[in-house]
DSSP file (Angstrom, degrees, kcal/mol; ACC not computed):
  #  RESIDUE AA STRUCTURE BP1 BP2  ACC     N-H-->O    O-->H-N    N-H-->O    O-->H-N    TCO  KAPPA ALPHA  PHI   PSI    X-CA   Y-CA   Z-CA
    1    1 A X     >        0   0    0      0, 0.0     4,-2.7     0, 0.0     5,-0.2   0.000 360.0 360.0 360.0 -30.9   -5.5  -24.0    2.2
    2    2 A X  H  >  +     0   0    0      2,-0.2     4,-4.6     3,-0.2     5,-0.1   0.984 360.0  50.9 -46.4 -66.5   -1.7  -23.7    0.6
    3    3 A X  H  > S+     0   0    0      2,-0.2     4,-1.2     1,-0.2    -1,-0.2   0.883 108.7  47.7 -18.4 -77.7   -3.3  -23.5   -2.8
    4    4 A X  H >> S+     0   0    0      1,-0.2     3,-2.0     2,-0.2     4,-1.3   0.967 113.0  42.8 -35.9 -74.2   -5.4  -21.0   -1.9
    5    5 A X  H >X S+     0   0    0     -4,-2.7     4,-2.9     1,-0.2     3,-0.6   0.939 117.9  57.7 -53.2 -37.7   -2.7  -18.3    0.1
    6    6 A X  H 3X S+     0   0    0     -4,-4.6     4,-1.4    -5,-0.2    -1,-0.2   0.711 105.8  43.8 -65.9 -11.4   -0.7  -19.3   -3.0
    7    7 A X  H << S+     0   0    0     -3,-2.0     4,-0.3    -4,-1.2    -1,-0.2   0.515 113.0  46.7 -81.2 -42.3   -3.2  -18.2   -5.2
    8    8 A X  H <X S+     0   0    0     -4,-1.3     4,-1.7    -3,-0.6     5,-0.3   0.793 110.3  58.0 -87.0 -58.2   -3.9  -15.0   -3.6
    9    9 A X  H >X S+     0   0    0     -4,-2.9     3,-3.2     1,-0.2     4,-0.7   0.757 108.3  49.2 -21.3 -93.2    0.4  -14.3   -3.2
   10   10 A X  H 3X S+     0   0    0     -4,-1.4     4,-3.1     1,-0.3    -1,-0.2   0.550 113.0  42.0 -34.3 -33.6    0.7  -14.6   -6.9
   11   11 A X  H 3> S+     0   0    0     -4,-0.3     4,-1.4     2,-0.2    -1,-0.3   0.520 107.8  58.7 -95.1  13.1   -2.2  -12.1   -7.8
   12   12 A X  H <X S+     0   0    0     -3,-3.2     4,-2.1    -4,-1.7    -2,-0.2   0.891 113.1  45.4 -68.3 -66.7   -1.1   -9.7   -5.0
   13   13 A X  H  X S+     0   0    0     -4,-0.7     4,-2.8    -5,-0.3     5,-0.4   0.962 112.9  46.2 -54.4 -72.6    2.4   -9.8   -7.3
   14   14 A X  H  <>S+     0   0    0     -4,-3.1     5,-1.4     1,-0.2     6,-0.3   0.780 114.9  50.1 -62.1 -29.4    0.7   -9.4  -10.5
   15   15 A X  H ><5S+     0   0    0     -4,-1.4     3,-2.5     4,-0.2    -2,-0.2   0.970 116.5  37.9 -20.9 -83.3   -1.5   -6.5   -9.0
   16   16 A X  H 3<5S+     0   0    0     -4,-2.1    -3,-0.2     1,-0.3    -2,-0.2   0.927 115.5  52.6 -59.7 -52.3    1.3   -4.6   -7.6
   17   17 A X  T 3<5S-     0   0    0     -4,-2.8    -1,-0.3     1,-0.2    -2,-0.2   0.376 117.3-115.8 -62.2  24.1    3.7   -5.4  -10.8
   18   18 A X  T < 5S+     0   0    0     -3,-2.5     3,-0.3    -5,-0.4    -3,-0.2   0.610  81.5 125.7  56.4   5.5    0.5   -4.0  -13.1
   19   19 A X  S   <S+     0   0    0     -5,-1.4     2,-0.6     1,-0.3    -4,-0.2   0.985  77.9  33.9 -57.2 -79.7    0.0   -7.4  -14.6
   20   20 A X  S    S-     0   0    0     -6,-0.3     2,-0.4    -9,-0.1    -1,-0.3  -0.645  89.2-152.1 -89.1 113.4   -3.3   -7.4  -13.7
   21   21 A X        -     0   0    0     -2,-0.6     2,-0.3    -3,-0.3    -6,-0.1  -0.408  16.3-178.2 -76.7 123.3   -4.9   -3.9  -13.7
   22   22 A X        +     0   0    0     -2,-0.4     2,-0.2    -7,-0.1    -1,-0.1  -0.697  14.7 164.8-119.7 164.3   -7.5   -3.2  -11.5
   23   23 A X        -     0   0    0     -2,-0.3    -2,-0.0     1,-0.0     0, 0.0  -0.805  43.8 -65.5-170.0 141.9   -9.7   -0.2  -10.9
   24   24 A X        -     0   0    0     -2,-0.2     2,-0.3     1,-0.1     3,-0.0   0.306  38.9-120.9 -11.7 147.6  -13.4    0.2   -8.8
   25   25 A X        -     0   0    0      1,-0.0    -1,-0.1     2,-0.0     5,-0.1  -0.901  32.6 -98.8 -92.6 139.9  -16.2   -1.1   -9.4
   26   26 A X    >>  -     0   0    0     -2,-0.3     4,-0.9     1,-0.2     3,-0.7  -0.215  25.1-122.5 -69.8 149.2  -19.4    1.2  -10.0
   27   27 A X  H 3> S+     0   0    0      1,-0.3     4,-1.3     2,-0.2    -1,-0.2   0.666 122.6  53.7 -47.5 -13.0  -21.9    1.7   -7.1
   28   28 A X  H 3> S+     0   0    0      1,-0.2     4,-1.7     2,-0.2    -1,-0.3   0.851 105.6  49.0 -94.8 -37.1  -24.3    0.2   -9.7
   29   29 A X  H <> S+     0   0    0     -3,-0.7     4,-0.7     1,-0.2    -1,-0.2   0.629 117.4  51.3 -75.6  -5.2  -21.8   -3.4  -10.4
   30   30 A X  H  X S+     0   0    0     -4,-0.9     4,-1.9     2,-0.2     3,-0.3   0.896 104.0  46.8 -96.9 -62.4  -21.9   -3.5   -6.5
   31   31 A X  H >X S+     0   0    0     -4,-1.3     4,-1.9     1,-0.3     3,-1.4   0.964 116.9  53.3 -62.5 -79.9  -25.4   -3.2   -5.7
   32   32 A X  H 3X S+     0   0    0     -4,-1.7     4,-1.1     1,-0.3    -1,-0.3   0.572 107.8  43.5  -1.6 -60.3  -25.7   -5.9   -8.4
   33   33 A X  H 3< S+     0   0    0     -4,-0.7     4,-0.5    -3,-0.3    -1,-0.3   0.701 111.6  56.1 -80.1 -21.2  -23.5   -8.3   -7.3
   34   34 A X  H X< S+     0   0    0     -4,-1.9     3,-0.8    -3,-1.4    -2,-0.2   0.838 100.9  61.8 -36.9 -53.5  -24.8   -7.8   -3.9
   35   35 A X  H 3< S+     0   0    0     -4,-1.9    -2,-0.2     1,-0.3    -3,-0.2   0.944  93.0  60.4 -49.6 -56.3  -28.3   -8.6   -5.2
   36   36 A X  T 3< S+     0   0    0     -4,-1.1    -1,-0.3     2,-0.0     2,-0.2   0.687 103.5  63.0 -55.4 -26.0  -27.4  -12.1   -6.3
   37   37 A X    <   -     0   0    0     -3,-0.8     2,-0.5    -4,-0.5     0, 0.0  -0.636  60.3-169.3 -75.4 143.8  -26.5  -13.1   -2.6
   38   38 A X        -     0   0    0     -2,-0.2     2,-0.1     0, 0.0    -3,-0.0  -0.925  28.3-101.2-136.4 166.8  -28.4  -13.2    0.2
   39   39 A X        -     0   0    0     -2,-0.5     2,-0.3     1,-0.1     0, 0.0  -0.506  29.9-119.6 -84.7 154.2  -27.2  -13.6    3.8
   40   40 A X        -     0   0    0     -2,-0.1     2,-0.2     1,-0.0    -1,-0.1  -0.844  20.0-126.8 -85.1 124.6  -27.3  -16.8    6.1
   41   41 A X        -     0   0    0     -2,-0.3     2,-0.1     1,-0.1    -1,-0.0  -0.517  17.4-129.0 -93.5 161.8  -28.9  -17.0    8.8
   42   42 A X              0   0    0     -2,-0.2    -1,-0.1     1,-0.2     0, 0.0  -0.234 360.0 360.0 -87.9 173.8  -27.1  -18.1   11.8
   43   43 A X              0   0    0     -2,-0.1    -1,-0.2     0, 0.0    -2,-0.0   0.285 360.0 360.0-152.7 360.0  -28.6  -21.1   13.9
C-alpha cells in the first residue's frame, strides 16, 4: 500500500508541476475503455 500512495504522490507532483500533461479524454476513448470491462456481480 506505501508503494502505491507513493506512486500516486509523485504523479500528483509531476501533474501539478506540468511534467506530465494531461488533458480529457474523448466521449468516444471513454465509451471504449468502458467497453473492455464489465461489472462484477456481487454475491
Amino acid at each position: 500500500m506505501n508503494s502505491n500512495r507513493h506512486a500516486y504522490d509523485v504523479w500528483q507532483y509531476m501533474a501539478k508541476n506540468g511534467y506530465y500533461p494531461l488533458m480529457p479524454a474523448s466521449d468516444e476513448a471513454i465509451q471504449a475503455i468502458s467497453a473492455m470491462y464489465q461489472p462484477i456481480p456481487e454475491q
